[in-house]
C-alpha positions as CSV (number, residue, x, y, z in Angstrom):
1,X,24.4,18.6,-104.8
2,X,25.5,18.4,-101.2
3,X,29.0,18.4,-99.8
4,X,31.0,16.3,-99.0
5,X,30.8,17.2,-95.4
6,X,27.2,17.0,-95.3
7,X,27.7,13.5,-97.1
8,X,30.0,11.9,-94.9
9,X,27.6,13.0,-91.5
10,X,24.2,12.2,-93.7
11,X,25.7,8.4,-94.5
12,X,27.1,8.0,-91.3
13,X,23.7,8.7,-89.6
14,X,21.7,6.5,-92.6
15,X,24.3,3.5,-91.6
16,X,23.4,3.9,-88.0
17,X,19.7,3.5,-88.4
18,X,20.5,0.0,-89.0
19,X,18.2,-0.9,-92.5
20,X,21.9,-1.8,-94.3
21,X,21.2,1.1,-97.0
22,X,22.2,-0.1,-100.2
23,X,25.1,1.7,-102.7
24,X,22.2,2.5,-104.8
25,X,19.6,4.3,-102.0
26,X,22.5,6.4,-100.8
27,X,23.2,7.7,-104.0
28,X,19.9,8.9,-104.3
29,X,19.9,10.2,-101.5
30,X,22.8,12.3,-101.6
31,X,22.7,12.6,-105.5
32,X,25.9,11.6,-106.4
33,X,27.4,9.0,-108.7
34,X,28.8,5.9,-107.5
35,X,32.7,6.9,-107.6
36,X,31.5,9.7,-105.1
37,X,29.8,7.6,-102.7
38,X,33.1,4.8,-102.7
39,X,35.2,8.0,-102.1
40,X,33.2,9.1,-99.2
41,X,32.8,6.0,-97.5
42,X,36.6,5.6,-97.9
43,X,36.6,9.3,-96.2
44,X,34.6,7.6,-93.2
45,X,36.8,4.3,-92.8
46,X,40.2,6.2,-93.4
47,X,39.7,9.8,-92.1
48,X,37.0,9.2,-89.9
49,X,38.1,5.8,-88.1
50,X,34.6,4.5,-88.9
51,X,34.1,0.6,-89.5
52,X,31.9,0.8,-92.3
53,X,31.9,-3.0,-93.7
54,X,29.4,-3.7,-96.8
55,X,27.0,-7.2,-96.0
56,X,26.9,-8.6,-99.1
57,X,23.8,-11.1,-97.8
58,X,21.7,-8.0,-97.5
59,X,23.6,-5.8,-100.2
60,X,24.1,-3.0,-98.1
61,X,26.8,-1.3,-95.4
62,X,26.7,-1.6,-91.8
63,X,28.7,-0.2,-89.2
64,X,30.8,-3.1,-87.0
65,X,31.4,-0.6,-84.2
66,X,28.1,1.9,-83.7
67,X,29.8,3.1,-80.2
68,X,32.5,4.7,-82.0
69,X,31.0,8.0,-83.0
70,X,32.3,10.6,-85.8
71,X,34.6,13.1,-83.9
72,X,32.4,16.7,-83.2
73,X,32.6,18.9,-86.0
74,X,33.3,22.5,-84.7
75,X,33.4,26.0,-85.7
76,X,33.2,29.8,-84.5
77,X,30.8,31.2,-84.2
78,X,31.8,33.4,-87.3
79,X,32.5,30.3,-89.1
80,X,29.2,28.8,-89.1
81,X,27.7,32.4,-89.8
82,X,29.5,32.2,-92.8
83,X,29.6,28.4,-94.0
84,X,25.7,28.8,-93.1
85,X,25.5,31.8,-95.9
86,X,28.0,30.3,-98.2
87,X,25.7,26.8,-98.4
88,X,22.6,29.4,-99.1
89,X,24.2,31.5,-101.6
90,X,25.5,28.4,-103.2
91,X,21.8,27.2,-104.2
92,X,20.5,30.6,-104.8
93,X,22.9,30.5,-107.9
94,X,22.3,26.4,-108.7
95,X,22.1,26.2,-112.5
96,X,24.4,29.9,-113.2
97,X,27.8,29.9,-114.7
98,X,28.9,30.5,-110.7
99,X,27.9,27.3,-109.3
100,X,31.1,25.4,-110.0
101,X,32.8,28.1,-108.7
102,X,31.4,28.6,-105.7
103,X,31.0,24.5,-105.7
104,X,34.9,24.2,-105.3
105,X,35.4,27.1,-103.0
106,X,33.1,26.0,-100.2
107,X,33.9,22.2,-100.8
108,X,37.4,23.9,-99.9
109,X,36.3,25.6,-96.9
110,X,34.3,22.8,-95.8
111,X,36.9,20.1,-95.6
112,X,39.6,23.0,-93.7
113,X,37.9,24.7,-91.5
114,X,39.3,24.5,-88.0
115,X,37.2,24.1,-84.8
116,X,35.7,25.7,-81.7
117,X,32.0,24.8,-81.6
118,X,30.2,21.9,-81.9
119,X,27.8,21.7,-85.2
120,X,24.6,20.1,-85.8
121,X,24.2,20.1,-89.3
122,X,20.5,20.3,-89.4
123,X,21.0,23.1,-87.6
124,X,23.1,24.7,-89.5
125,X,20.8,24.5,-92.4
126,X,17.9,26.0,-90.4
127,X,19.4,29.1,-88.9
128,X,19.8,31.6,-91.7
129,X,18.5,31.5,-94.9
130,X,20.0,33.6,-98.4
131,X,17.4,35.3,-100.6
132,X,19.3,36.7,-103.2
133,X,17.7,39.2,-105.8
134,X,17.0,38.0,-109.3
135,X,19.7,36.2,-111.0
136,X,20.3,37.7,-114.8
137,X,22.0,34.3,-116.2
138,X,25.6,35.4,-117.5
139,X,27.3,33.0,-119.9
140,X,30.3,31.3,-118.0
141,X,32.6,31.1,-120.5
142,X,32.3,34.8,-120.8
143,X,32.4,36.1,-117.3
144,X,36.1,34.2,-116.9
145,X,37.7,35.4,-119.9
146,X,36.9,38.6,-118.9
147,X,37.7,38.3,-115.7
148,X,41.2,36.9,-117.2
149,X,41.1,40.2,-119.4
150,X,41.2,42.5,-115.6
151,X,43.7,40.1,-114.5
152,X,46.2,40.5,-117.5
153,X,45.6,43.7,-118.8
154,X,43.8,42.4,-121.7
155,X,42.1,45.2,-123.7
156,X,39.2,44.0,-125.4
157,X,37.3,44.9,-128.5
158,X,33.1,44.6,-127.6
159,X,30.1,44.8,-128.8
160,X,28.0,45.9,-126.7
161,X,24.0,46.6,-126.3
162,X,22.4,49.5,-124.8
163,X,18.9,49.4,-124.1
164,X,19.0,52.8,-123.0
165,X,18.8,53.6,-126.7
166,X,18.1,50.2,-128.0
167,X,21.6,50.5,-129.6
168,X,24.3,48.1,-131.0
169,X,27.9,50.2,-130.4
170,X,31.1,48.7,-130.9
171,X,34.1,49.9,-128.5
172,X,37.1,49.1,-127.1
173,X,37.4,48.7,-123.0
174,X,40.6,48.3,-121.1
175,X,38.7,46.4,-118.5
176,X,39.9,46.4,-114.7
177,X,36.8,44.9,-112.4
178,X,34.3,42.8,-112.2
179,X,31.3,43.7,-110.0
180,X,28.0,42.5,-108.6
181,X,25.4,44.0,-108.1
182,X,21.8,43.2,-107.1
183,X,21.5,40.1,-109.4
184,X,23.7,41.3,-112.8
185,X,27.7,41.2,-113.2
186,X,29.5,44.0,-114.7
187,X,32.8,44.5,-116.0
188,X,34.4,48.4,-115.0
189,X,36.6,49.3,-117.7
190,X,38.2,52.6,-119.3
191,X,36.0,53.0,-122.7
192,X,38.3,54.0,-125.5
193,X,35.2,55.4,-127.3
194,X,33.7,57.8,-124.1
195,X,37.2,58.4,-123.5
196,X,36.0,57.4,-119.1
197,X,35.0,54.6,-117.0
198,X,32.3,53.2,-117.9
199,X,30.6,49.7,-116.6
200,X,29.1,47.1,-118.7
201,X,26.7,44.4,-118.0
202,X,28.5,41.0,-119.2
203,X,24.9,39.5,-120.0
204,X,24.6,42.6,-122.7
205,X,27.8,41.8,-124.1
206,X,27.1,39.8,-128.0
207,X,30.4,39.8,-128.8
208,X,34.0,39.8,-127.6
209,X,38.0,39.7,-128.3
210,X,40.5,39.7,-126.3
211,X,43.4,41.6,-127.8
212,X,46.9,40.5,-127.5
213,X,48.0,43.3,-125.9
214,X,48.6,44.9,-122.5
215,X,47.7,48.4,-120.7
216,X,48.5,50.3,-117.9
217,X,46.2,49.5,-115.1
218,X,44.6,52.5,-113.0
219,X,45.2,51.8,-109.5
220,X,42.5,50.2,-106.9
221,X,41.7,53.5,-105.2
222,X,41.0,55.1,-107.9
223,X,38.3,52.2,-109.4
224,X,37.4,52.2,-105.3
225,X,36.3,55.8,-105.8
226,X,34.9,55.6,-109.1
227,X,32.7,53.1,-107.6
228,X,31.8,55.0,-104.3
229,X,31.0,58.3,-106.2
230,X,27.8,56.2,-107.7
231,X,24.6,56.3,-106.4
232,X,23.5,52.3,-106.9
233,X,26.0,51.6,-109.7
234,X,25.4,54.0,-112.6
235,X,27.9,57.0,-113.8
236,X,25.9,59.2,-116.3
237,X,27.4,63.0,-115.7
238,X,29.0,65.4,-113.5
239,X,27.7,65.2,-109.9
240,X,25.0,67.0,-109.0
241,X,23.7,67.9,-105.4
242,X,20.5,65.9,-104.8
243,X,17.7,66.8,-101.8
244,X,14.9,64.2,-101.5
245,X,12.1,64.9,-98.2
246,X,11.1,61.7,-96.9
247,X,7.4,61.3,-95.3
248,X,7.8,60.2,-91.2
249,X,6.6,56.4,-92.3
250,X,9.7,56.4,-94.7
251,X,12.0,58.3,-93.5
252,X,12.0,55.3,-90.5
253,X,13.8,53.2,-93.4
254,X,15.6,56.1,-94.8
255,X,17.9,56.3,-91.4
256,X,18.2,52.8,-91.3
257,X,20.9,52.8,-94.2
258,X,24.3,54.5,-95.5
259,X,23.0,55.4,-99.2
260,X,25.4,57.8,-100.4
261,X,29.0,58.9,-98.8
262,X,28.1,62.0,-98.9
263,X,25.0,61.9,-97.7
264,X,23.7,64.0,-95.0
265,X,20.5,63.8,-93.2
266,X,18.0,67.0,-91.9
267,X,15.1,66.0,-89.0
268,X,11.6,67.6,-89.5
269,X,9.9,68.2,-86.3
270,X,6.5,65.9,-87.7
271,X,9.3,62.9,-88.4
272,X,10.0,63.0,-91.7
273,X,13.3,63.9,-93.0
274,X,15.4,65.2,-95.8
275,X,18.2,63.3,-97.9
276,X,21.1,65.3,-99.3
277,X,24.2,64.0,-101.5
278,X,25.7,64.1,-104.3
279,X,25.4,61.8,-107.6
280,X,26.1,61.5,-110.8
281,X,23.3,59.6,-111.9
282,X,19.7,60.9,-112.2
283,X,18.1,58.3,-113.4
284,X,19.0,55.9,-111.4
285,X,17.4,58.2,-108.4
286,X,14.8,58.6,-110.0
287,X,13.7,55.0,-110.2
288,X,14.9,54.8,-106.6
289,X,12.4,57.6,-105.5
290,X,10.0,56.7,-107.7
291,X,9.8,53.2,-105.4
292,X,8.5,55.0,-102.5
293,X,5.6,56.9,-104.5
294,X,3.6,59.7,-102.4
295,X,6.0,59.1,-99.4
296,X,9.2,61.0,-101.2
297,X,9.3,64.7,-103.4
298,X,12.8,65.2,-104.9
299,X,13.3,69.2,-103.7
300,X,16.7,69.9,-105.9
301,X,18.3,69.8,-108.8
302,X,14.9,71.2,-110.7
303,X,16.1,69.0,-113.6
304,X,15.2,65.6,-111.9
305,X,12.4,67.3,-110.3
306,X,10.8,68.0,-113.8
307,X,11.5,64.6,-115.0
308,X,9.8,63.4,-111.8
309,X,6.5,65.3,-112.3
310,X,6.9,63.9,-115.9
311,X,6.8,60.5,-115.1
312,X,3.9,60.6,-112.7
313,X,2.0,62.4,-114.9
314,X,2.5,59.7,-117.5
315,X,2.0,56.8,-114.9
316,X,-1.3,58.8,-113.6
317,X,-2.6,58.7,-117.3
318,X,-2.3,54.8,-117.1
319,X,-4.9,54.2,-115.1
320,X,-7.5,56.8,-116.5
């Protein structure tokens, strides 16, 4: 579905070529239902000061004055670097709960969005392009009632599956955030049963209530660290120093990226390198590592340093 901005330029241009396109073609064209296209062409005659006139010998619209051009649409530079990613991310999620959502905000944007630059609109559509990660569909209905839950102080009875430990619990969250991250939605909440934070993924939620209730919310900073003490996303225990050495073809991406605050970086005289921080998530390193193969060797704690020799002696008996 296109916008309306892209609309009103695309029919403007189709009148132009002179073929009198028909209500019908620019419909398709546009793939929008008839009330849409009358709105639009309204938008050019009353907005635009365009002389769109429909020839009913030749059932189809013509412009009586093709001198008078549509007024330059401009932007900032930092407009159209984020209208540009906003149109992108808007078909990477086409067919999620998000698309309305993100529908409406842009068409928003779109239609406000004062000027500075002149804007081709093919160009626009050709400069950057969004490849999100893989999208993990999350039921709609579900993401805003929980997202109503972190705006009200809602606490909320779940039941919630782990595939961890291919477990069923039920619990009770006083949930505060919602975060994204790399394809799946989560909802950061105190956990009644853990008695911390914990986060959930909303897609492994089967069940929900909202209580009619209300808790005290934990401040911002305090979610903001939460969140920053994780390596990735995942909380699983007490922090624990990590050292990973990085061989010199790796390590070239390694010092490309901020992956931990309180990370710290040693240079090896043959160009590799060592990463040090702190994190209370093991596993989650570990699958991180493991995606670098022979070219990284966890050095501390000796606890994910057994699990890693575990795993690669179980992968290496895979392909015996």
């Amino acid at each position: 579905m296109s916008t309306r901005l892209e609309r009103v330029y695309g029919i403007d241009a189709e009148i132009r070529r002179g073929t009198y396109p028909s209500v019908q073609k620019l419909c398709d064209m546009f793939e929008v239902q008839q009330r849409t296209l009358y709105d639009d062409i309204r938008f050019l005659r009353d907005r635009m000061g365009q002389d769109i006139v429909f020839d009913h010998s030749r059932a189809g619209y013509y412009n009586k004055s093709p001198d008078k051009s549509l007024p330059p649409f401009e932007l900032t530079n930092a407009e159209v670097f984020a209208l540009t990613i906003g149109k992108d991310m808007l078909s990477a999620y086409t067919g999620t709960s998000f698309e309305p959502i993100l529908k409406s905000a842009l068409e928003k944007i779109y239609q406000r969005l004062p000027g500075k630059v002149e804007v081709n609109m093919e160009e626009l559509r050709s400069m950057i392009r969004f490849k999100p990660n893989p999208l993990t569909p999350v039921n709609r209905k579900t993401f805003l009632d929980i997202n109503r839950a972190c705006e009200k102080n809602l606490p909320t009875e779940l039941k919630y599956y782990a595939p961890s430990t291919d477990e069923v619990t039920e619990r009770t969250i006083y949930p505060h955030r919602l975060v994204e991250h790399q394809g799946l939605w989560y909802v950061i909440g105190y956990c009644t049963l853990r008695k911390d934070l914990r986060k959930f993924a909303l897609h492994r939620i089967q069940h929900y209530h909202l209580l009619d209730a209300r808790f005290e919310p934990i401040s911002d900073q305090e979610i903001d660290s939460w969140l920053a003490g994780a390596f990735m996303i995942e909380h699983r225990s007490a922090e624990q120093l990590v050292k990973i050495k990085f061989a010199p073809r790796a390590a070239n991406y390694i010092r490309e990226r901020v992956w931990h605050p309180t990370q710290s970086m040693e240079e090896h005289p043959d160009g590799s390198c060592t990463l040090s921080m702190q994190s209370p998530s093991l596993d989650e390193v570990a699958r991180w590592v493991l995606s670098y193969g022979a070219e990284a060797e966890v050095l501390a704690p000796a606890d994910l340093r057994k699990q890693m020799q575990s795993t690669l002696t179980k992968a290496l008996d895979n392909y015996k």
